[in-house]
C-alpha positions in Angstrom: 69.5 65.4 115.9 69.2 66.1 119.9 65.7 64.7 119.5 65.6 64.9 123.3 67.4 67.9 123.8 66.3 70.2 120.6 63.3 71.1 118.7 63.9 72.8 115.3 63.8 75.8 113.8 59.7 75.1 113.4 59.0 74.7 116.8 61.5 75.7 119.6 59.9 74.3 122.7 61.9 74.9 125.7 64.1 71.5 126.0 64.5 69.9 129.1 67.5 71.5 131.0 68.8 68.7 132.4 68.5 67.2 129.5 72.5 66.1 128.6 73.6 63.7 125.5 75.3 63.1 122.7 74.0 63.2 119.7 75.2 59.6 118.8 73.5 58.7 122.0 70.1 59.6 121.1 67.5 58.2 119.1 64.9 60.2 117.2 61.1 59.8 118.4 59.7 58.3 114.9 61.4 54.8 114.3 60.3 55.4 110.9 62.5 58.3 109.6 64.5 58.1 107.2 68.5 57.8 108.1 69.8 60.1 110.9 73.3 60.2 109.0 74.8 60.7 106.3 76.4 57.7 104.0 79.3 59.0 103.6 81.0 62.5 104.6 84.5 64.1 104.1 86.0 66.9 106.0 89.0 69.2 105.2 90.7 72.0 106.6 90.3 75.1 104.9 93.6 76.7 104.3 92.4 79.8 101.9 92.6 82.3 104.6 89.6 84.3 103.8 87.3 84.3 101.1 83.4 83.9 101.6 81.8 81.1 102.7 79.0 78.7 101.7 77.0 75.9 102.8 73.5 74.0 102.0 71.9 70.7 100.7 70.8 70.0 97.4 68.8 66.7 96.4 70.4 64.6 99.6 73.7 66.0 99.7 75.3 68.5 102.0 78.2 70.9 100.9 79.7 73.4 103.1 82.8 75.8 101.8 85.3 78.0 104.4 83.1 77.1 106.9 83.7 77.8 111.0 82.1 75.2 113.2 80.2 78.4 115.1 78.8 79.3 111.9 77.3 75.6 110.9 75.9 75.2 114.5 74.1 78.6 114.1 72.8 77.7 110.9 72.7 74.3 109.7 72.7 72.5 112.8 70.1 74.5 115.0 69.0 77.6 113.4 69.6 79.9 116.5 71.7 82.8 117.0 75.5 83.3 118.2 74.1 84.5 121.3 72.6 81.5 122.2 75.7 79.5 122.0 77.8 79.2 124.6 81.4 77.7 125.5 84.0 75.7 123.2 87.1 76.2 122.3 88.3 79.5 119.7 88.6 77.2 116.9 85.1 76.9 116.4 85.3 80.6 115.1 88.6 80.5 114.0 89.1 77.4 111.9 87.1 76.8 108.7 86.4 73.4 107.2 85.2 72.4 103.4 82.7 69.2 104.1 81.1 67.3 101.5 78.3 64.5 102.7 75.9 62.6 101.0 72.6 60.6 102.6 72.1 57.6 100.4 69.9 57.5 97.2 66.4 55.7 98.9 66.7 58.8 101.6 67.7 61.2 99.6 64.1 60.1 97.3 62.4 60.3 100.5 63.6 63.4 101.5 62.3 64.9 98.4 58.5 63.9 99.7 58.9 65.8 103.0 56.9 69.3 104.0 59.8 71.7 103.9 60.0 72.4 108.1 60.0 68.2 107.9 62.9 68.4 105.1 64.4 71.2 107.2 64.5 69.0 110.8 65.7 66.3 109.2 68.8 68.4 107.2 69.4 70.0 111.2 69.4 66.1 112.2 71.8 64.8 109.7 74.4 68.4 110.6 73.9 67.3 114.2 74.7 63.6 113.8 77.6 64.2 111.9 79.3 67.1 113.9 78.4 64.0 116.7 80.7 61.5 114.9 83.3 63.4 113.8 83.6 66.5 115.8 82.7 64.3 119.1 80.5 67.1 119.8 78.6 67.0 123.2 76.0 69.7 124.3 73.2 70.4 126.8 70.8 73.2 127.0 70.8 75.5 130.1 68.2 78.2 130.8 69.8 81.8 131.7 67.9 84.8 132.5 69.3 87.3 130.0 68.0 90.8 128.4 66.1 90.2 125.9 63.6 92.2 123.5 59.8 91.1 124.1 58.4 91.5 120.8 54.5 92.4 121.5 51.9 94.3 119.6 52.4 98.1 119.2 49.6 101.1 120.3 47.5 101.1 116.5 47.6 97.1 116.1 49.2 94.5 114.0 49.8 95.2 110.5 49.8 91.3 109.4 48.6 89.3 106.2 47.3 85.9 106.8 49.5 83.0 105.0 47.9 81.6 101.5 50.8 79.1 101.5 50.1 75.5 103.0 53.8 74.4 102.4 55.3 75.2 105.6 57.6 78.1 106.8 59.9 79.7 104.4 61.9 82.6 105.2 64.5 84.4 102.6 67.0 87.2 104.2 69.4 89.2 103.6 71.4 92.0 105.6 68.7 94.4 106.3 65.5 92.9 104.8 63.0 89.5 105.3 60.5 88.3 103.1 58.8 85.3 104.7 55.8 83.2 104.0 53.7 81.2 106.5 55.8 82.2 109.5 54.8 82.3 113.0 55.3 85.3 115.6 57.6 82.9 117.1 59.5 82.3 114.2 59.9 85.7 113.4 61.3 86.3 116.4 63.5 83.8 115.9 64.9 84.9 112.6 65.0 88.5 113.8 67.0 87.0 116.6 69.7 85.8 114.1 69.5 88.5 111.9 70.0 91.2 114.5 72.4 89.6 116.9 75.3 91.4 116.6 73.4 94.6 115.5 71.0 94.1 118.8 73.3 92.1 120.6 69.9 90.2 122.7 67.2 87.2 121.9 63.9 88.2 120.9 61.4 86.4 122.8 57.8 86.3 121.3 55.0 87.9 123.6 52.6 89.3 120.8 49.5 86.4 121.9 49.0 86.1 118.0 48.3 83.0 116.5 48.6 81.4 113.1 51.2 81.9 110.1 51.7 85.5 108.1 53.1 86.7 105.0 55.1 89.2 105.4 58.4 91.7 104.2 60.2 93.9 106.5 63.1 95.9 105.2 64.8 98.9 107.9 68.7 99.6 107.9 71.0 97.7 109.7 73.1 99.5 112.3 76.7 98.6 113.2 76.6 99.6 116.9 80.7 99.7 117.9 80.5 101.8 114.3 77.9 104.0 115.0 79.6 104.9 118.4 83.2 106.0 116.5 81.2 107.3 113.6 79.2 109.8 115.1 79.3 112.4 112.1 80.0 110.6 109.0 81.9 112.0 106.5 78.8 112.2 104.1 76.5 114.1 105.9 73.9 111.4 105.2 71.5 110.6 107.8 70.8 107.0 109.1 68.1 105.3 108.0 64.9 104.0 110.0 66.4 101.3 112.8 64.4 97.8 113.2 62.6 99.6 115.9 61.4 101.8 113.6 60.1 99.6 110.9 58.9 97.4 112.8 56.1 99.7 113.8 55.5 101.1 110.5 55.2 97.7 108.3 54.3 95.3 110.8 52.6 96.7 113.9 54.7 95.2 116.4 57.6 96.9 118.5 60.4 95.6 120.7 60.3 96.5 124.2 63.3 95.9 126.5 63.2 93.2 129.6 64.8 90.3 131.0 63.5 87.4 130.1 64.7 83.0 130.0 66.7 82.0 127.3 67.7 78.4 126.2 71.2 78.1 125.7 72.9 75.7 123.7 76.5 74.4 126.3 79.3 73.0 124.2 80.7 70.2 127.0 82.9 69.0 124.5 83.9 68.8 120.9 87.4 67.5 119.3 89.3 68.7 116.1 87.3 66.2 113.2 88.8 62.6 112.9 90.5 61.9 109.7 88.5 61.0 106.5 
């Protein structure tokens, strides 16, 4: 992991933005972690063409399926948004690998003894390290003012359930709903970041002032914006259903209000076609 460079999904501090390394450069802060790489790793092109993709650990070992480099760095390696991804070349969209990788057996045991945001840093580590050796991947983070949505308390109040669960964050989602326990404002923002980038096209930045971890489900209708411009009366005659901005409001109290605002960026410098296996 860019230990000096990136905080996890958990905690995304603002990095230093001068900070510039490699991730084979950089050594984490606790010399007592467990292994920052995998024991062994193989990468292939995928040739299918199409098809869905897949990716995730299981008991110490990593598989990814028809997977574009974009993708893993959004979600394996940093847990941010394409929006907050910026440069490299068009294969990193365009070209999908199958990886397999394994940590060895005393890490992968100590692995299973982590909190789940520890288990979760370490998994981004391992991702980072290894797109490090054999992507020669080299990054830096670079604050831009952008627009972004400030997500802040609406008019009647938060509509929030204090977290029962002392394991951590863990947030399930799928196109158009969240179900999340022990989550922070900030981490909600972050996850509705990813989940509505193409559909908001912005970061959402956290400005509610609420403390502590929530329980919490939001479910509203996911708009296609490029479709909703060419689709104004669809064939069906059914109406669209309540937008984020609307649920928000309704199940959770908060609301997204529209400004400018820093963003940390995550600069691809440089990054090769993976070395042979």
């Amino acid at each position: 992991m860019l230990w000096l460079c990136v905080a996890g999904l958990a905690s995304m501090a603002a990095p230093n933005a001068a900070c510039q390394a490699s991730a084979a450069e950089t050594k984490p802060p606790d010399a007592s972690a467990p292994l920052t790489a995998f024991e062994v790793a193989s990468i292939k092109p995928n040739k299918s063409g199409g098809g869905r993709s897949s990716s995730g650990f299981n008991h110490g070992r990593f598989t990814a399926t028809n997977v574009g480099i974009k993708t893993l760095l959004q979600y394996d390696a940093y847990g941010i948004p394409e929006v907050q991804i910026q440069g490299g070349p068009a294969w990193l969209s365009s070209d999908r690998f199958d990886i397999e990788a394994k940590v060895d057996d005393a890490t992968a045991e100590k692995m299973g003894k982590l909190s789940r945001d520890e288990r979760n840093n370490l998994d981004r580590q391992l991702i980072q390290q290894l797109l490090a050796d054999r992507f020669k991947l080299v990054v830096h983070w670079e604050t831009k003012q952008l627009p972004v949505y400030a997500l802040v308390v609406a008019k009647n109040g938060p509509k929030l359930e204090k977290s029962k669960d002392a394991n951590g964050t863990s947030i399930s989602s799928s196109n158009g709903k969240m179900t999340a326990k022990g989550v922070t404002m900030e981490g909600l923002a972050q996850r509705l970041t990813s989940m509505t980038s193409r559909e908001l096209g912005r970061f959402v930045i956290d400005k509610t002032g609420i403390e502590g971890r929530y329980d919490l489900t939001l479910a509203w209708s996911p708009e296609d914006r490029s479709a909703a411009m060419v689709n104004t009366s669809a064939d069906n005659g059914a109406p669209p259903g309540p937008s984020i901005f609307t649920e928000l409001q309704e199940q959770l109290g908060l609301k997204l209000e529209s400004t400018k605002g820093p963003v940390e960026t995550l600069v691809i410098d440089h990054v090769e076609q993976p070395s042979e296996n």
